[in-house]
C-alpha beads as a LAMMPS data file, in Angstrom:
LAMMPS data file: protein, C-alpha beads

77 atoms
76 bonds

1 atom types
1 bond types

-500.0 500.0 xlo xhi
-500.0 500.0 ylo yhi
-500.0 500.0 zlo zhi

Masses

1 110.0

Atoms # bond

1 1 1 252.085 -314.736 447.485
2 1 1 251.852 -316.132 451.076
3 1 1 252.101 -314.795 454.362
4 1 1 255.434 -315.079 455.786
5 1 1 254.928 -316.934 458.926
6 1 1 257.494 -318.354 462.253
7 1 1 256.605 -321.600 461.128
8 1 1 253.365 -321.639 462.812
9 1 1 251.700 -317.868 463.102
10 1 1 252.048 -315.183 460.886
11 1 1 254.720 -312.742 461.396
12 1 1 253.331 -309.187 461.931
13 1 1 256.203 -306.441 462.360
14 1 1 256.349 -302.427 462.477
15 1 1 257.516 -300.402 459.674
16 1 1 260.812 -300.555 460.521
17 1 1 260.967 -304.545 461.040
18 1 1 259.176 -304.952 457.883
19 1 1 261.595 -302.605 455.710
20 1 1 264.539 -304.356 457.523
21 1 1 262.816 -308.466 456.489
22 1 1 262.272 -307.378 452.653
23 1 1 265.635 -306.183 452.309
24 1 1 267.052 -309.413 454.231
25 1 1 265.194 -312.024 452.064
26 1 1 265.991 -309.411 449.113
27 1 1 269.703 -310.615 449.462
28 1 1 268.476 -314.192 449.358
29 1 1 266.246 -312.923 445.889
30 1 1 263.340 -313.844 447.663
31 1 1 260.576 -310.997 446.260
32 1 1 258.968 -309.756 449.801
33 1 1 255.527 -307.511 449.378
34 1 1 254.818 -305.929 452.795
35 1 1 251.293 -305.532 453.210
36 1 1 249.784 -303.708 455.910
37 1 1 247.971 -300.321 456.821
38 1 1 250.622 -297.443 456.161
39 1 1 248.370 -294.333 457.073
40 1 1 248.322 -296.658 460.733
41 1 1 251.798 -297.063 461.829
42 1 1 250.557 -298.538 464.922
43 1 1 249.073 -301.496 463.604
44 1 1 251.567 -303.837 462.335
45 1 1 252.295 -305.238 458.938
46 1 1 252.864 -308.220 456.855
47 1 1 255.516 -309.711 454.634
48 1 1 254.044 -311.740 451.657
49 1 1 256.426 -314.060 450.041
50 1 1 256.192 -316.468 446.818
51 1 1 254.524 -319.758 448.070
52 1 1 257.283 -321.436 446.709
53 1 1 259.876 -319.942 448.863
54 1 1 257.924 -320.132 451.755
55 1 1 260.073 -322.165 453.616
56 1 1 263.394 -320.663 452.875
57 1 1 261.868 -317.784 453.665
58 1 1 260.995 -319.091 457.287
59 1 1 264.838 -320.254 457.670
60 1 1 266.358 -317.244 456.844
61 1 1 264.132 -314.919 458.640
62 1 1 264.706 -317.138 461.564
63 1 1 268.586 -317.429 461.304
64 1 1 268.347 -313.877 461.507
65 1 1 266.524 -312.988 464.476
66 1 1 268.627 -316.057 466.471
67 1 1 271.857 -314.322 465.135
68 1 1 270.633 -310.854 466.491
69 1 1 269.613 -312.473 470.153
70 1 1 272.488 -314.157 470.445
71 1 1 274.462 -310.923 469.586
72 1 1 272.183 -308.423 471.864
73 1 1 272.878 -311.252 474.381
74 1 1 276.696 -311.065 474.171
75 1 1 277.087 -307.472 474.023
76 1 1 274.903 -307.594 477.657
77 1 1 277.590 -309.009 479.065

Bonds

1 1 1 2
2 1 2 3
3 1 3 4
4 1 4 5
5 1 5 6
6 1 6 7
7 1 7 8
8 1 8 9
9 1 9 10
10 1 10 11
11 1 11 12
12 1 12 13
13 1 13 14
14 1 14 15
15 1 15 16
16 1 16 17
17 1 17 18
18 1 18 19
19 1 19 20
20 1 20 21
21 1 21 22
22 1 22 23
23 1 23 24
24 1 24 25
25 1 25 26
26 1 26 27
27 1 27 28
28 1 28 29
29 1 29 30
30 1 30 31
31 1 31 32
32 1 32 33
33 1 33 34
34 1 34 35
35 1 35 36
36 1 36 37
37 1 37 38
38 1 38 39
39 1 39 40
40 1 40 41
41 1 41 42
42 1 42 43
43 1 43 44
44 1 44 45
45 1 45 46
46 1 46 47
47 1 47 48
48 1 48 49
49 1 49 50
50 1 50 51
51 1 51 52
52 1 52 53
53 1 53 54
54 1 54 55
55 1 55 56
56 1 56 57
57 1 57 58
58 1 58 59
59 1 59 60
60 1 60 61
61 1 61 62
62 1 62 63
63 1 63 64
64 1 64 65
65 1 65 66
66 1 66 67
67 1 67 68
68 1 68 69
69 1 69 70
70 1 70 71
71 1 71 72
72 1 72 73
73 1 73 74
74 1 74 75
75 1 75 76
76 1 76 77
């Protein structure tokens, strides 16, 4: 298991973000492990993916978050 990264850094999210990634890359069965410091909910967290799926992983997570600008973008209007 990896770190998921943006293609460059690694991607650190809150709880929420984190719970939201695992069950998007869930749908792709991609296994997700979030790792981070639960009894700390202000520090952020990880997603670990399979090495192997890395860059799927990247693309999809990606996708995602351009599909959800482009939508928070839209409804701004």
């Amino acid at each position: 298991m990896v770190p998921l990264t943006d293609g460059e850094l690694e991607i650190a999210v809150s709880d929420l973000e984190a719970a939201s990634l695992k069950s998007l890359l869930a749908t792709a069965d991609i296994e997700a492990v979030i790792v981070g410091a639960s009894p700390l909910p202000n520090l952020p967290n990880q997603i670990h993916v399979p090495a192997g799926r890395l860059q799927e992983a990247i693309e999809l997570v990606r996708e995602a978050r351009e599909t959800g600008a482009a939508l928070e973008a839209e409804s701004e209007e």
